[in-house]
N, C-alpha and C positions, 0 to 999 in steps of 0.2 A: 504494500500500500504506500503513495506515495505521500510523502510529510509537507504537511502543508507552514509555509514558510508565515511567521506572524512578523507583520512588520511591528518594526521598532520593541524587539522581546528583551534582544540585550539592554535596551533603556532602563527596559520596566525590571529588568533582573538590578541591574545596578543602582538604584533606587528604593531596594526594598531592605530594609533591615534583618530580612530574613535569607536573605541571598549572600553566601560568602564566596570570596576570590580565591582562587586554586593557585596562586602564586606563588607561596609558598608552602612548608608541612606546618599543619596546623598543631597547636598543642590543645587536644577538644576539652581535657579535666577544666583547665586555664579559662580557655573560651565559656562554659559551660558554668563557672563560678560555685561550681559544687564537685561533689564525689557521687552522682549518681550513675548509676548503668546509663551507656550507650549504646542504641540502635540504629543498625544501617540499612538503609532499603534501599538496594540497587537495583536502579531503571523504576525511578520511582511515579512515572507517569507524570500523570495532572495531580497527583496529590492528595487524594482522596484518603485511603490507606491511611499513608503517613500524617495527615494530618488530624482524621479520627482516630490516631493512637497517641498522639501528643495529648489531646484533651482528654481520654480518657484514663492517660496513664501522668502525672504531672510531675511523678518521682522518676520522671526515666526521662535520656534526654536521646531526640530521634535527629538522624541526619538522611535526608534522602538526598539522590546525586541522580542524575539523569545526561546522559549524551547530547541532547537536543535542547538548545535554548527555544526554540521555537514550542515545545514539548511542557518545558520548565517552565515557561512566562504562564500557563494557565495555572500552575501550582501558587506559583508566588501572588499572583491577584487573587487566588481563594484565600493567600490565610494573610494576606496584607492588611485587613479590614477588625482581626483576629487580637486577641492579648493574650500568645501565648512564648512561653518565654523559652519553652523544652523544643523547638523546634528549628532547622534550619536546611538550607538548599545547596546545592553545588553543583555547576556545570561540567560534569568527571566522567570521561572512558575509564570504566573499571578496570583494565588494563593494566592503568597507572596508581588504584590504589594505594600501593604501599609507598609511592612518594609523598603525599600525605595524611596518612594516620600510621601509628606506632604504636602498638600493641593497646589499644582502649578499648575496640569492640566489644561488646558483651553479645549479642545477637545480629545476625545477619538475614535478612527477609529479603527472599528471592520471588515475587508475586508476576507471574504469567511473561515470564524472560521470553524474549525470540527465541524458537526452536532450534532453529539455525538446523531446519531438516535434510540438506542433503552431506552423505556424509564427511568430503571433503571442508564441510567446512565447520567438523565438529568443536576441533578447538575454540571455536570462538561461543561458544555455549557457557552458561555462565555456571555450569557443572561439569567443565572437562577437569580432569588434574589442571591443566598450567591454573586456572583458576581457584579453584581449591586449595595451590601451592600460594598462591599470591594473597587469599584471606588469612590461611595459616601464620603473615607474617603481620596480619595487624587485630586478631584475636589478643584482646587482653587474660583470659584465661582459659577456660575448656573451650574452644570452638563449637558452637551453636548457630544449627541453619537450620529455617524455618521456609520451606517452599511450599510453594502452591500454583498448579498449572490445569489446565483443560487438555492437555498434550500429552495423552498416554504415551507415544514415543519417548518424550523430553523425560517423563517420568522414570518410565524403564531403566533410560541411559542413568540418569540422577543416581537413583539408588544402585546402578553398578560403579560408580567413579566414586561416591561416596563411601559406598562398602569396600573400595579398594583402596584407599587413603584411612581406614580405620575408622569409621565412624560408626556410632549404635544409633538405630532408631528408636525412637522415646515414641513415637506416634506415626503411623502410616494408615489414608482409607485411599478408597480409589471414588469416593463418593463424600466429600466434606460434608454436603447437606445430612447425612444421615446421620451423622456423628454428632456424640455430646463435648463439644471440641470447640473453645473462646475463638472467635472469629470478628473479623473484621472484613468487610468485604469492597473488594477494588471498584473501580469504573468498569474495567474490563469482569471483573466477575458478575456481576450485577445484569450484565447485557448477556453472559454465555447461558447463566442460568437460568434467563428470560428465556432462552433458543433451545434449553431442554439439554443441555450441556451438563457432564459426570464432572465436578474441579476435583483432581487429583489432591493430595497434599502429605507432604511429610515435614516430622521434626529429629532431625539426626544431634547427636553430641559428639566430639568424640574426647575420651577418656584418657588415653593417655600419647602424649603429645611426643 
């Protein structure tokens, strides 16, 4: 699907006080002005997700990061209007995570990532190993990933890369709705479930590093 370009997004990103600059590693404890758990949602969409768990979690502090400023400008105009103080944005190819964060992660939520279905271009799945290799170096303790997809395939692969990087899973359904399981539900979940759509979902840990 092709991305529809918003004019004037990076204005509106730079303008918000909830939009931080990738210019340098940030220090998030510092930023943050407390010691509470960190959470990361990559490929955080328009914001929905991340910013219904800011408010209803206000002991915890969330960072979502998105590719596309175009993507991002609709996130940061929903919580611009917002007083919430655990929350904030980043224009970041995961890629490049570990040039800015260093070991503070507490949880990482992976909500309906590109499949990146043909298999040439598995690496780039935000559950291949190089990935996996690359949160492991900014988990601040047990690494903990929280997915959730409509993509039986993406699923499959998930809990094989996971299982082979040492992870245990604390919760798998292949059907969220059925399950007695806290949820938060995306843009994109909310539209698949309307279409009669199974959301995958698992929660892995892994134990010993």
């Amino acid at each position: 699907m092709r991305l529809r370009n918003v004019k004037n997004a990076l204005e509106t990103l730079n303008n918000s006080k909830y939009f931080i600059q990738t210019n340098n590693q940030n220090k998030w404890q510092e930023y943050f002005h407390n010691n509470n758990p960190i959470c990361l949602e990559i490929g955080c969409g328009k914001g929905d997700f991340l910013i219904n768990m800011a408010k209803t979690f206000p002991n915890i502090n969330f960072i979502g990061i998105e590719k596309y400023e175009s993507v991002l400008d609709r996130a940061i105009k929903k919580v611009n209007d917002l007083k919430i103080s655990n929350i904030v944005f980043m224009c970041l190819d995961a890629k490049n995570l570990n040039n800015y964060f260093a070991k503070e992660i507490d949880t990482i939520y992976l909500n309906f990532s590109d499949p990146w279905p043909k298999k040439r271009h598995a690496k780039r799945r935000l559950t291949s190993v190089n990935f996996l290799d690359i949160y492991d170096q900014i988990f601040k303790n047990e690494p903990h990933i929280i997915l959730k997809t409509d993509n039986i395939n993406l699923f499959a692969y998930s809990l094989e890369t996971l299982s082979s990087k040492n992870y245990e899973f604390k919760k798998v359904s292949l059907d969220l709705a059925k399950e007695d399981i806290f949820n938060i539900e995306t843009e994109y979940e909310k539209k698949f479930k309307n279409l009669g759509y199974k959301i995958n979902y698992l929660e892995a840990v892994k134990k010993h590093r």
